[in-house]
Rosetta silent file (secondary structure, phi, psi, omega in degrees, C-alpha in Angstrom):
SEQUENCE: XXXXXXXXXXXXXXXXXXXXXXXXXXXXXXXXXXXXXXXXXXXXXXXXXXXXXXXXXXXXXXXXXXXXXXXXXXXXXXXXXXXXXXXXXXXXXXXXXXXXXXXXXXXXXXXXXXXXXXXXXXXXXXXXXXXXXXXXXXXXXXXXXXXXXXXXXXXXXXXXXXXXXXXXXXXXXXXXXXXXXXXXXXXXXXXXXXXXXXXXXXXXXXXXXXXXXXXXXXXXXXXXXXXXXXXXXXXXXXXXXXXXXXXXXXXXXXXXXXX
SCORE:     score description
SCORE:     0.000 S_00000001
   1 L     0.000  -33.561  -74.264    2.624  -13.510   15.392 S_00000001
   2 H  -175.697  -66.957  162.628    4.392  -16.124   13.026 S_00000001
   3 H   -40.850  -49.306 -176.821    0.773  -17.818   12.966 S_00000001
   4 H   -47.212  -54.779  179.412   -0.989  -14.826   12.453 S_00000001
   5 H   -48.811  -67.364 -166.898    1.194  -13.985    8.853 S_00000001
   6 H   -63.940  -13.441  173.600    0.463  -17.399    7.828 S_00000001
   7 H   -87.599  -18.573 -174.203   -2.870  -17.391    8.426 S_00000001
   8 H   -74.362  -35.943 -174.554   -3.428  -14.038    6.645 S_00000001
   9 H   -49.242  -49.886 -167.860   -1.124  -15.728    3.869 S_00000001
  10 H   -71.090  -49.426 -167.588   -3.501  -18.521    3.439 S_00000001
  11 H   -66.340  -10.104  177.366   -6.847  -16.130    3.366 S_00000001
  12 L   -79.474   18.664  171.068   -5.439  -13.899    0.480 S_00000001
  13 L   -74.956  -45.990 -156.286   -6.273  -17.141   -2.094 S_00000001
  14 L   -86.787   -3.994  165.635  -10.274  -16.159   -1.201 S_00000001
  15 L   -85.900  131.869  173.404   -9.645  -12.291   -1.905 S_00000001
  16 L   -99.331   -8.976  176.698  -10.383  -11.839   -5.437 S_00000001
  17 L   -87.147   14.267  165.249   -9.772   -8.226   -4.789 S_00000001
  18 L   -82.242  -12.088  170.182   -6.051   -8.864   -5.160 S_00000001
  19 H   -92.912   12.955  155.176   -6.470   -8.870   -8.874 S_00000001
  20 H   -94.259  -16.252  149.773   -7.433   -5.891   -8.937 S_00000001
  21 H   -68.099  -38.248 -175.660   -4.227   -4.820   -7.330 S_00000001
  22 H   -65.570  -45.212 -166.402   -2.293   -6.763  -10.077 S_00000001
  23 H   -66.863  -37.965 -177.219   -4.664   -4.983  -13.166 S_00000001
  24 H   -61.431  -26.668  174.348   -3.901   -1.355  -11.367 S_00000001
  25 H   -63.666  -51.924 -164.306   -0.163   -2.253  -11.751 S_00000001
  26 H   -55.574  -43.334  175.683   -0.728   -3.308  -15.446 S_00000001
  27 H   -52.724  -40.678  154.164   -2.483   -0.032  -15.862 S_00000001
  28 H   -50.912  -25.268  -98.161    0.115    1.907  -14.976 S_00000001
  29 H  -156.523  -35.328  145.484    2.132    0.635  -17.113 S_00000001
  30 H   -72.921  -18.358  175.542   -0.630    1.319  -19.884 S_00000001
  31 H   -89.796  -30.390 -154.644   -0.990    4.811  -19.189 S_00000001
  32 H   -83.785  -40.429  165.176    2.671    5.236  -19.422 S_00000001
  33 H   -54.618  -38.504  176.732    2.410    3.328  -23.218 S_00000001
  34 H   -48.262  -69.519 -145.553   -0.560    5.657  -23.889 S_00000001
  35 L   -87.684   26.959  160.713    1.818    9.061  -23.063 S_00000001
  36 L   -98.545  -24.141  166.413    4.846    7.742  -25.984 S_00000001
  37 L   -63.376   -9.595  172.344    2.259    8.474  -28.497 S_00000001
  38 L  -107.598  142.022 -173.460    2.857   12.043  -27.907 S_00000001
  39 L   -81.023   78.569  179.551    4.461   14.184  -29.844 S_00000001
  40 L   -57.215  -66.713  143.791    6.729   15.496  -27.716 S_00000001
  41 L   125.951   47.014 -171.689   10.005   15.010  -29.424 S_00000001
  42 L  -105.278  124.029  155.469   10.952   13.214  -26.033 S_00000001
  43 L   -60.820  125.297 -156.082   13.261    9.740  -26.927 S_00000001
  44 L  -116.951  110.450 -172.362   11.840    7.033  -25.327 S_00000001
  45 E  -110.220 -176.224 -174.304   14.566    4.883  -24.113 S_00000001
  46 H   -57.540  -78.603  170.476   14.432    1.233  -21.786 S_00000001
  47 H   -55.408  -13.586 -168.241   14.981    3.863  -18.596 S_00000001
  48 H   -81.721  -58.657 -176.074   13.578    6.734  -19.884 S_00000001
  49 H   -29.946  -69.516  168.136   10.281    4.501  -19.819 S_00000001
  50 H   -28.231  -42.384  162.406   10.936    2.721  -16.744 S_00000001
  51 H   -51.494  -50.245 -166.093   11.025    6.443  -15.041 S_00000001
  52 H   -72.533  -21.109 -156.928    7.375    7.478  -16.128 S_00000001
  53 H   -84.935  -30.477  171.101    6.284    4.295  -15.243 S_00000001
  54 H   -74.157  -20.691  162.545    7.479    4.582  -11.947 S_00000001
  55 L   -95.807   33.175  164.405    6.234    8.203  -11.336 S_00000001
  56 L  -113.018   -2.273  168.894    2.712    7.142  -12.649 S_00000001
  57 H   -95.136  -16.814  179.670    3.049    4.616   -9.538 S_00000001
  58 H   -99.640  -29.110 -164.540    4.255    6.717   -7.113 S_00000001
  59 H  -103.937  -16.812 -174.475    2.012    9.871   -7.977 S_00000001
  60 H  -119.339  -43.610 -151.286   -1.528    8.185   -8.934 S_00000001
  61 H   -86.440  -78.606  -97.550   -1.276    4.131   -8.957 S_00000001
  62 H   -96.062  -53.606  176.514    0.366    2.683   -6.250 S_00000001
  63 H   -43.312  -50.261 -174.986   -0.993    4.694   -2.450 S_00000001
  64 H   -39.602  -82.113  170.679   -4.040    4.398   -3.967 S_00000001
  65 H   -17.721  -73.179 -158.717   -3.675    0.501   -4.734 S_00000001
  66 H   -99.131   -2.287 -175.671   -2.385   -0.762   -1.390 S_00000001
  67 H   -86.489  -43.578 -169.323   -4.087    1.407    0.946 S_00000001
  68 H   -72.246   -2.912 -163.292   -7.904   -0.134   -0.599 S_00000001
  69 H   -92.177  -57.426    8.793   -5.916   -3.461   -0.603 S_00000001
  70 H   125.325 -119.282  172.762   -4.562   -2.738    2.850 S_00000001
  71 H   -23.188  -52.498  173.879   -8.251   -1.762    4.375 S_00000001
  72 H   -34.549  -63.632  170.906  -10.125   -4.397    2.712 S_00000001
  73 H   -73.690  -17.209  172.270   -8.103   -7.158    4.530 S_00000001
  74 H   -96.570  -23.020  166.282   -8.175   -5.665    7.837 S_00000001
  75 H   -65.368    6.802 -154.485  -11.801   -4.870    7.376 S_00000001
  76 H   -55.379  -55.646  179.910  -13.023   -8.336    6.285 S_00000001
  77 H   -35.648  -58.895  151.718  -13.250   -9.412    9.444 S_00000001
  78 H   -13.650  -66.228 -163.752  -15.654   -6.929   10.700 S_00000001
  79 H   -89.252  -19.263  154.687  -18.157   -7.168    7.785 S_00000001
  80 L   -89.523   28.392  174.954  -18.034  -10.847    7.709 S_00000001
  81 L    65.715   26.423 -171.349  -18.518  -11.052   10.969 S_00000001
  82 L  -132.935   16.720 -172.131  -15.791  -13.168   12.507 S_00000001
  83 H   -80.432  -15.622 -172.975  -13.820  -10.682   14.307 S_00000001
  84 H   -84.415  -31.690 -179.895  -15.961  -11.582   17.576 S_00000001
  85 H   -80.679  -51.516  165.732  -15.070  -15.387   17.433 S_00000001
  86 H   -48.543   -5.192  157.215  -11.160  -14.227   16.961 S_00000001
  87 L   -58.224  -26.252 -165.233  -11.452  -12.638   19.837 S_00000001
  88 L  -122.138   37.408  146.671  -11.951  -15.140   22.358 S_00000001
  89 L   -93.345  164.018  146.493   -8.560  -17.130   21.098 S_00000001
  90 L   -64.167   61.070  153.768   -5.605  -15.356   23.178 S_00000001
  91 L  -124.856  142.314  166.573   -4.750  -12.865   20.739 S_00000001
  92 L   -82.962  164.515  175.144   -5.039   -9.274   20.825 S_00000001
  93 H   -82.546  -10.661  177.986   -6.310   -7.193   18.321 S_00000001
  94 H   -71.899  -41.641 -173.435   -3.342   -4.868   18.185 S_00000001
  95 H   -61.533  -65.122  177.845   -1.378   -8.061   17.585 S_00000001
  96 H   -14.485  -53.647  174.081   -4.039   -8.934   14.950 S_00000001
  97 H   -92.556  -24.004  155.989   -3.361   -6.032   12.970 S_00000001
  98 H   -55.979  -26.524 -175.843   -0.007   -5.833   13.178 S_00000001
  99 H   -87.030    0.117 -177.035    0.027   -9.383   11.414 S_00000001
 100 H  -116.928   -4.476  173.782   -2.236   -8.302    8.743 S_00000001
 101 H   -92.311  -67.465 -175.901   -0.400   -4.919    8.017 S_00000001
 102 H   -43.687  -34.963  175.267    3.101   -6.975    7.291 S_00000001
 103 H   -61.530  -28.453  160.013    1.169   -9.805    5.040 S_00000001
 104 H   -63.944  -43.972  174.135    0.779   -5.899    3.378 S_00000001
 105 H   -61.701  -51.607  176.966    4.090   -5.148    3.117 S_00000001
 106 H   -51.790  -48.546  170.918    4.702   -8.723    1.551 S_00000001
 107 H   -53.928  -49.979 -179.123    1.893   -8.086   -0.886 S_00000001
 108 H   -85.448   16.132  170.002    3.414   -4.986   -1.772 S_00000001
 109 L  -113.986    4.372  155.723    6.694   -6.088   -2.611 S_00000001
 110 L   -97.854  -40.521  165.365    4.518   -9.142   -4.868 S_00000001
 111 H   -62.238  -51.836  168.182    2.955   -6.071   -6.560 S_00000001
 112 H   -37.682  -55.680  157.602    6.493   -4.472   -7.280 S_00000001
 113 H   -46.861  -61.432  141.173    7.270   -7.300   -8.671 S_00000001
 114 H    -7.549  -76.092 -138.495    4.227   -7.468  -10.648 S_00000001
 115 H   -88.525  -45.688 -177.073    4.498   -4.084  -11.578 S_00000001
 116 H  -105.414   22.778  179.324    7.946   -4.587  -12.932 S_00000001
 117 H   -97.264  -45.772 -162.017    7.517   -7.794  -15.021 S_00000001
 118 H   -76.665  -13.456  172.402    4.691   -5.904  -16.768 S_00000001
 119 H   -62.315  -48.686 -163.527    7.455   -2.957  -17.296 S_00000001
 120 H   -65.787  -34.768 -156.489    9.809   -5.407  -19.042 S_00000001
 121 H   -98.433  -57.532  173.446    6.920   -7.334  -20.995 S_00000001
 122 H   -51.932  -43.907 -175.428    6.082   -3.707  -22.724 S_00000001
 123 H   -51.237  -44.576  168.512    9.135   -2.843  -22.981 S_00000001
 124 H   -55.687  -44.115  167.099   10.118   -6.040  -25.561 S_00000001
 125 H   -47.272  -73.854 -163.767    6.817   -5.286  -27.328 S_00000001
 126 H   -60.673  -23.222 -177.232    7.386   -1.706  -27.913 S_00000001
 127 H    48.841   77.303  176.881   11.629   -2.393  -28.503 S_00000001
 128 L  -103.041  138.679 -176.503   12.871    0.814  -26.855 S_00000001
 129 E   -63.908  157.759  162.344   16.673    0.839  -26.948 S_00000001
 130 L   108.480  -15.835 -169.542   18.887    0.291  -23.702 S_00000001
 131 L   -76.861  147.630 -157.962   17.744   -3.005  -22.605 S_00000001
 132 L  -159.444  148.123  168.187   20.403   -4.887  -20.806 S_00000001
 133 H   -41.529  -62.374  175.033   20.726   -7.543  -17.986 S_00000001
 134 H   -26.723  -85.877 -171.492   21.884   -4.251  -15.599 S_00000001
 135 H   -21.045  -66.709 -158.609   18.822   -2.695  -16.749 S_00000001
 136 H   -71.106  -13.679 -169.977   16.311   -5.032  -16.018 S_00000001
 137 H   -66.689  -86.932 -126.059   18.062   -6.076  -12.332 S_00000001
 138 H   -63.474  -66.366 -176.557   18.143   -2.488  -11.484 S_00000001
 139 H   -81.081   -0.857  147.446   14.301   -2.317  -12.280 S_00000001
 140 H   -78.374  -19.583 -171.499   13.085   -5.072  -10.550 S_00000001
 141 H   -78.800  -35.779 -171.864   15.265   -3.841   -7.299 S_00000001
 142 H   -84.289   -9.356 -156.204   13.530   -0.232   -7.771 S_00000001
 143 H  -103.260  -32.619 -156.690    9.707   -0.453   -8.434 S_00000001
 144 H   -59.133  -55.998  170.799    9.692   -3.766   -5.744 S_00000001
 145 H   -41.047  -64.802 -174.661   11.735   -1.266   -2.817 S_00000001
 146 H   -51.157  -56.851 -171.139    9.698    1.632   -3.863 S_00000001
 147 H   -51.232  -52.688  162.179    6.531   -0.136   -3.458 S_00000001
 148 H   -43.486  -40.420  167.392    7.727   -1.036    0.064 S_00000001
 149 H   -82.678  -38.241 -179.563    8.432    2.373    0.927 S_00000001
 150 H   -71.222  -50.621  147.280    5.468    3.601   -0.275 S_00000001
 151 H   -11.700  -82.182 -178.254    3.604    1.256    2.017 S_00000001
 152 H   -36.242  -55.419 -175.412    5.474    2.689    4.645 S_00000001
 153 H   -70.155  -29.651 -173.062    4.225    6.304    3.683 S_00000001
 154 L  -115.193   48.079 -143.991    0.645    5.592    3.363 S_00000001
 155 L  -103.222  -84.821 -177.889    1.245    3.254    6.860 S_00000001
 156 L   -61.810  -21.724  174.578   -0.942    6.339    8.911 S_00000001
 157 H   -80.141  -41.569  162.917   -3.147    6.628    6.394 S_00000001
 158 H   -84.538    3.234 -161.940   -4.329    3.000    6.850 S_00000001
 159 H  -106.008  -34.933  170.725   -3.725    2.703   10.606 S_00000001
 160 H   -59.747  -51.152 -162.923   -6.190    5.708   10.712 S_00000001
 161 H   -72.427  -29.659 -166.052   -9.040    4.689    8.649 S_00000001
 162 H   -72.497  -36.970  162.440   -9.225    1.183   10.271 S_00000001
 163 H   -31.628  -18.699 -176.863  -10.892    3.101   13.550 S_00000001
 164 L  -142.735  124.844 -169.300  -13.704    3.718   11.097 S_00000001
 165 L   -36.476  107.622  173.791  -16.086    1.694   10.080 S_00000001
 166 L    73.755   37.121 -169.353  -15.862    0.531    6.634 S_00000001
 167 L   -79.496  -11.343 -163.970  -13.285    3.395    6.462 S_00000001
 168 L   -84.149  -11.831  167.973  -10.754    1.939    3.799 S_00000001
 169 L   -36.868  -85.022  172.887  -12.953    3.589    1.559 S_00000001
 170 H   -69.531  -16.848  172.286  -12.109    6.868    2.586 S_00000001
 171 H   -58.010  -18.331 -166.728   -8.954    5.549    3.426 S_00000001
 172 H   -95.452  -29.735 -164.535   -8.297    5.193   -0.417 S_00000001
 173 H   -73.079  -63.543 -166.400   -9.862    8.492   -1.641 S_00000001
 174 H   -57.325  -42.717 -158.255   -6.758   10.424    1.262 S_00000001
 175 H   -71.024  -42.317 -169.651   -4.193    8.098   -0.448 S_00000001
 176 H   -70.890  -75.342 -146.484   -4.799    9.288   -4.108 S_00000001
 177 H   -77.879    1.651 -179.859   -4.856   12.684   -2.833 S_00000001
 178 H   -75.491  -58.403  176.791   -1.613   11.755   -0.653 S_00000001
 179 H   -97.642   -3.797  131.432    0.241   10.619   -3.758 S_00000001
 180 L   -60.536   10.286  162.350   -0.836   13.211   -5.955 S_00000001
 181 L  -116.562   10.218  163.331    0.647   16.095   -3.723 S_00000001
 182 H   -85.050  -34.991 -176.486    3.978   14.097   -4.415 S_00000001
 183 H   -32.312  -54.316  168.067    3.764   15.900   -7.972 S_00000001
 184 H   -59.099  -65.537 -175.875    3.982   19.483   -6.041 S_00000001
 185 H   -38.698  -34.391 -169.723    6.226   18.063   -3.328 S_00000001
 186 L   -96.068   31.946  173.514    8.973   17.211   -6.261 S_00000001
 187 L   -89.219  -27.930  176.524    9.145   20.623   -7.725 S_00000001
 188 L  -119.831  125.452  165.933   11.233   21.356   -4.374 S_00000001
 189 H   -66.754    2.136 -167.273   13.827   19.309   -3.251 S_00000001
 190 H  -100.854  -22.249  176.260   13.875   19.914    0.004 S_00000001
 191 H   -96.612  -14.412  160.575   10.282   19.410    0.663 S_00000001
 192 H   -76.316  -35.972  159.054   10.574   15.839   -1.526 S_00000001
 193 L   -55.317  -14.686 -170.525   13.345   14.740    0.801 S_00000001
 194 L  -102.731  -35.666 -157.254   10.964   15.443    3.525 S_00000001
 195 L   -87.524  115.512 -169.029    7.287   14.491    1.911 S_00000001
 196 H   -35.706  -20.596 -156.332    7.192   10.591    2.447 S_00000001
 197 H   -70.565  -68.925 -163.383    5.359    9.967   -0.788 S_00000001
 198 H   -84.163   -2.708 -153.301    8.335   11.484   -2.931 S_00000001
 199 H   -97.684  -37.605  139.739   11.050   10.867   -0.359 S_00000001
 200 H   -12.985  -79.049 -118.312   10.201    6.603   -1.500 S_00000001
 201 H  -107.813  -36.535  160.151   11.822    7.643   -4.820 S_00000001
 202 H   -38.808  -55.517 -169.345   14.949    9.290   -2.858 S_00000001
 203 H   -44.567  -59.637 -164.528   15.480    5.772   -1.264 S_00000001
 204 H   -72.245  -22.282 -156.767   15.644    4.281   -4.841 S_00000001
 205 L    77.247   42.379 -158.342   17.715    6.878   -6.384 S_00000001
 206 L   -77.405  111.239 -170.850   15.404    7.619   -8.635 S_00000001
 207 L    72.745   31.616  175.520   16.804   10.034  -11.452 S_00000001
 208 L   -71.811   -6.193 -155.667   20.007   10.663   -9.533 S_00000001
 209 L   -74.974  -67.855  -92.262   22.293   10.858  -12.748 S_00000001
 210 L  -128.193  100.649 -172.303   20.504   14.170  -13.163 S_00000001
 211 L   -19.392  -51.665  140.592   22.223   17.299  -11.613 S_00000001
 212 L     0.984  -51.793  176.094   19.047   18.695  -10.807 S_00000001
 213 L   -88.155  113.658 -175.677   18.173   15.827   -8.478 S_00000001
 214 L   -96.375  112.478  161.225   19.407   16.466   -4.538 S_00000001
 215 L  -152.473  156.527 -147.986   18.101   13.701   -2.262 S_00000001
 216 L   -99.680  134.394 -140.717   19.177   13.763    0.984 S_00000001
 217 H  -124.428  -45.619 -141.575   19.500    9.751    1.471 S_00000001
 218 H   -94.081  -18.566 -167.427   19.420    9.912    5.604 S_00000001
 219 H   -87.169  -30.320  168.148   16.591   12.932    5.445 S_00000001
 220 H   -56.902  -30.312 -177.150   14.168   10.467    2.906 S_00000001
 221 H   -83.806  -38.562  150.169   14.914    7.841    5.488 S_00000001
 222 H   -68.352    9.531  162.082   13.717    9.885    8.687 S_00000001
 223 H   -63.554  -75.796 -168.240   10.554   10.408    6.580 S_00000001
 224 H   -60.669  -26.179  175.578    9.685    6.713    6.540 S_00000001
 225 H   -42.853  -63.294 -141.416   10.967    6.634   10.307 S_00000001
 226 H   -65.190  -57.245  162.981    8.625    9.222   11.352 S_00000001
 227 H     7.617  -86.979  174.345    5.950    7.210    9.062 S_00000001
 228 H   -46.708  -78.351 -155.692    5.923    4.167   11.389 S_00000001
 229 H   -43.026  -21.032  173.147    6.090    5.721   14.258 S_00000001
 230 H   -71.108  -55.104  165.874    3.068    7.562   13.510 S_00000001
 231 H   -49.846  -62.250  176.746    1.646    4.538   12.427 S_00000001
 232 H   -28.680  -65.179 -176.719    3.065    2.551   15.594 S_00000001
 233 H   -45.586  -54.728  173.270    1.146    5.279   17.901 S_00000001
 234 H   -69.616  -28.209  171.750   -2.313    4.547   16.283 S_00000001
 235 H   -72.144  -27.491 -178.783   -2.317    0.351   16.155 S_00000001
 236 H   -76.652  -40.860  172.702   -1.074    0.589   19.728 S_00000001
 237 L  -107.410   52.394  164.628   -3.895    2.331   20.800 S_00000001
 238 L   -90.092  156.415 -167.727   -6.523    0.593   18.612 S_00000001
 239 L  -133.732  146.446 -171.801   -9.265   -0.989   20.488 S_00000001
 240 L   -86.789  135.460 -176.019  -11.056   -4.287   18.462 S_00000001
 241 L  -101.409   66.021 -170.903  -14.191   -2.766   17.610 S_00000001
 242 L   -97.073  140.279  166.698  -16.528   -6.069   18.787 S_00000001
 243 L   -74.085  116.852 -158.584  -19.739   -5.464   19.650 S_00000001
 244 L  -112.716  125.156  158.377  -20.674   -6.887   23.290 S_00000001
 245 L  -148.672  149.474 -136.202  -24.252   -7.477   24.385 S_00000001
 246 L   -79.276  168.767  144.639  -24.792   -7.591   27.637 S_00000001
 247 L   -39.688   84.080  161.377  -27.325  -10.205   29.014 S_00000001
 248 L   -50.428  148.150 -167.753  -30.647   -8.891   30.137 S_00000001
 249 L   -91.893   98.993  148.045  -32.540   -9.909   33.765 S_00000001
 250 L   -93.857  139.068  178.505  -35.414  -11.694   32.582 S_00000001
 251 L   -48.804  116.715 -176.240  -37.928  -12.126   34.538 S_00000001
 252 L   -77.323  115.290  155.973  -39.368  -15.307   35.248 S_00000001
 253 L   -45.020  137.454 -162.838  -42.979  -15.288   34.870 S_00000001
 254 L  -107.340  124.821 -164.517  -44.270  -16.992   37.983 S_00000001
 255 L  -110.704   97.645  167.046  -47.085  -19.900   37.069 S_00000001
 256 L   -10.050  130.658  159.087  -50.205  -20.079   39.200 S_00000001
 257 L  -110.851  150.674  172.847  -50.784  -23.794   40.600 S_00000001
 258 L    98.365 -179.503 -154.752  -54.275  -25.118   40.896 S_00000001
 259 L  -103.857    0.000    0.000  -57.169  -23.906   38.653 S_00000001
């Protein structure tokens, strides 16, 4: 397994479609600069920011983001054709994919990161009050976790789609619409402690100062349980989708002697 990670480690230098996970991070992070231009009368503090940016990551950018990231890399193989020569090392393919969904969770905790150096780098442009050593600790520990967690929640969504060919596709379309039903889910708290999407943002403690906010710490955490496990059940019974072809009896033609 311990091979596998490192080998996936080495093959993300040749995806160029990881910078397109890093620009969807920046973007959040631009839409969130975008919505301070309105006049709202809302005070736009270090945290107040830090909040929107993280529920424009949780509800639009982020499922989205790692699930096509997520699909891509376990589909390469397939469409470039090389999943038939890994096959006939002594690996399985369930192992195979387990080692390329954890180089995702490490990618998405390098996007978190990502995600919150580009919080930090607006924030000193724009000079919104509040910023503090706490402060910025606090927000690299939340958007990097959350991103991890979020993983975790859209886990089934990418364990699914790999069963279908060239699938990450649609796998990315159910993710958007996955983390954009967290919006609805957090109008009730009891169904955001439950809906994995929003029940991420329980983990971090996201908005907790604010009496309003209930989160159930142990019920957000059997969310992400049930998550894997759902997940677990579909990689264990994935089948490597190689194409076998069989040999054909040819015939010998039989060649007359003599004239």
């Amino acid at each position: 397994m311990l091979r596998i990670v490192r080998t996936e480690i080495w093959k993300l230098k040749r995806y160029h479609i990881i910078w397109a996970g890093v620009f969807l991070m920046l973007l959040s992070v631009l839409l969130t600069l975008f919505s301070t231009t309105a006049l709202d009368g809302a005070v736009w503090t270090f945290s107040h920011f830090t909040e929107q940016v993280l529920k424009n990551n949780i509800t639009m950018i982020f499922p989205m983001c790692i699930t096509l990231l997520a699909g891509y890399i376990i589909a390469r193989e397939e469409r470039d054709d090389t999943l038939k020569s890994i096959m006939t090392v002594p690996v399985s393919y369930r192992n195979l994919l387990w080692g390329k969904l954890f180089v995702c969770a490490l990618l998405s905790l390098f996007l978190g990161f990502v995600s919150a150096v580009f919080t930090v780098v607006a924030n000193l442009i724009m000079g919104f009050p509040g910023l503090s050593i706490t402060s910025i600790l606090q927000t690299f520990i939340q958007f990097i976790m959350n991103c991890l967690f979020l993983y975790i929640a859209v886990m089934p969504v990418i364990a699914v789609t790999t069963r279908i060919a060239g699938g990450h596709m649609i796998g990315t379309i159910i993710a958007f619409a996955y983390g954009y039903g967290g919006m609805f889910a957090a109008g009730n708290m009891t169904l955001a402690n439950i809906y994995p999407i929003t029940a991420s943002m329980g983990l971090i403690q996201y908005r907790s100062y604010d009496p309003a906010v209930h989160w159930n710490v142990l019920t957000c955490l059997f969310s992400m349980i049930a998550a894997l496990m759902i997940s677990a059940v579909f990689i264990f019974t994935a089948k490597g989708n190689v194409s076998v072809i069989k040999a054909k009896n040819i015939k010998k033609t039989i060649v007359k002697k003599g004239w």
